[in-house]
C-alpha positions as CSV (number, residue, x, y, z in Angstrom):
1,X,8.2,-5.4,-6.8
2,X,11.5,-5.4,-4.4
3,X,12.3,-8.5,-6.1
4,X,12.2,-6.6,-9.5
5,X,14.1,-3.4,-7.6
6,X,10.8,-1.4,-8.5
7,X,10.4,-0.4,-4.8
8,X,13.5,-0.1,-2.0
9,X,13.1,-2.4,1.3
10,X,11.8,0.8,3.2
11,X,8.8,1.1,0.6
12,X,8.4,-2.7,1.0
13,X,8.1,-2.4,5.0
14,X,5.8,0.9,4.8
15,X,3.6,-1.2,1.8
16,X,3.5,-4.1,4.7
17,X,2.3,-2.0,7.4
18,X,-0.6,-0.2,5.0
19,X,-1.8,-3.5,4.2
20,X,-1.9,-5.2,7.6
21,X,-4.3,-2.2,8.4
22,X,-6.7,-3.1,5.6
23,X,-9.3,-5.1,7.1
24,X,-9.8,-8.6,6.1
25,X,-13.0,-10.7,6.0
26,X,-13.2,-14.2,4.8
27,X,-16.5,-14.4,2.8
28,X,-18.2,-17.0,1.1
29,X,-18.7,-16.6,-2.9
30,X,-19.8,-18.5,-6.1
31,X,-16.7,-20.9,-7.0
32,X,-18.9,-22.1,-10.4
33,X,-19.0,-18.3,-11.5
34,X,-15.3,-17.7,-10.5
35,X,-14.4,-20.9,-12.7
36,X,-16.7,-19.3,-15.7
37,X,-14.4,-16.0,-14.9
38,X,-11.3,-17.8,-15.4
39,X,-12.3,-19.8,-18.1
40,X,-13.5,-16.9,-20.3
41,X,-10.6,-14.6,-19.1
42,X,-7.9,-17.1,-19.4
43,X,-6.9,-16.1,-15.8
44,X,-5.9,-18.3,-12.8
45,X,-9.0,-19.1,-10.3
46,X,-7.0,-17.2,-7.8
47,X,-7.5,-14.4,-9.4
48,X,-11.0,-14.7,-10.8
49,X,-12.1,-15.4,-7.1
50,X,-11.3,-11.5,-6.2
51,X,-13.2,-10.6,-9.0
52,X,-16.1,-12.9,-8.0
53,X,-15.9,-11.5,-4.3
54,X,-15.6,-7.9,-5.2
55,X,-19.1,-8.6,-7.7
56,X,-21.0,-10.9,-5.1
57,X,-20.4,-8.5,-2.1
58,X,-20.5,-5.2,-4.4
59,X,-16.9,-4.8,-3.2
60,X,-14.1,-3.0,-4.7
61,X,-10.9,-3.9,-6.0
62,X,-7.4,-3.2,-4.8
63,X,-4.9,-4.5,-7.0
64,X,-1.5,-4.4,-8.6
65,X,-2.2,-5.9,-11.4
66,X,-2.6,-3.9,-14.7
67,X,-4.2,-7.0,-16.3
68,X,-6.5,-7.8,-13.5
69,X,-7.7,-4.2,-13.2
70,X,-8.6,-4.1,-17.2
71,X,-10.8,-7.1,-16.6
72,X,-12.3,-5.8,-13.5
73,X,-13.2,-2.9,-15.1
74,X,-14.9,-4.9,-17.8
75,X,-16.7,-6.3,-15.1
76,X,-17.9,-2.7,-13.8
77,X,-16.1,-3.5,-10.4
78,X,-14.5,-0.6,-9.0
79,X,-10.9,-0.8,-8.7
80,X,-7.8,1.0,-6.8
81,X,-4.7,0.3,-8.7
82,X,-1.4,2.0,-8.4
């Protein structure tokens, strides 16, 4: 988004600090269902293992992606977009 000028370097920096608050846990999931999300998607794996995390763990989503939030939501996974 500051790439793009969408956002100025102070949004960038405040976005940075909200995020390094968010607490992180590396989990294990399904990689053969995250593949079958890609695949029927047309997404990158990346992207479908989110998805597979956020239904495996009952988890929602927080994303920026417009694209990734509609198939989410397909999914019934709860999402936070802005």
């Amino acid at each position: 988004m500051l790439k793009r000028n969408r956002i100025s370097s102070e949004q960038a920096i405040t976005a940075y600090k909200i995020f390094t608050a968010i607490d992180v846990k590396q989990v294990s999931i399904d990689i053969a269902s995250s593949v079958r999300i890609a695949h029927t998607f047309g997404i990158y794996a990346y992207d479908a293992y989110f998805l597979e995390c956020a239904l495996e763990y009952d988890f929602p989503l927080l994303t920026l992606d417009k694209k990734l939030a509609r198939i989410a939501k397909s999914l019934s996974i709860y999402t936070f977009s802005v």
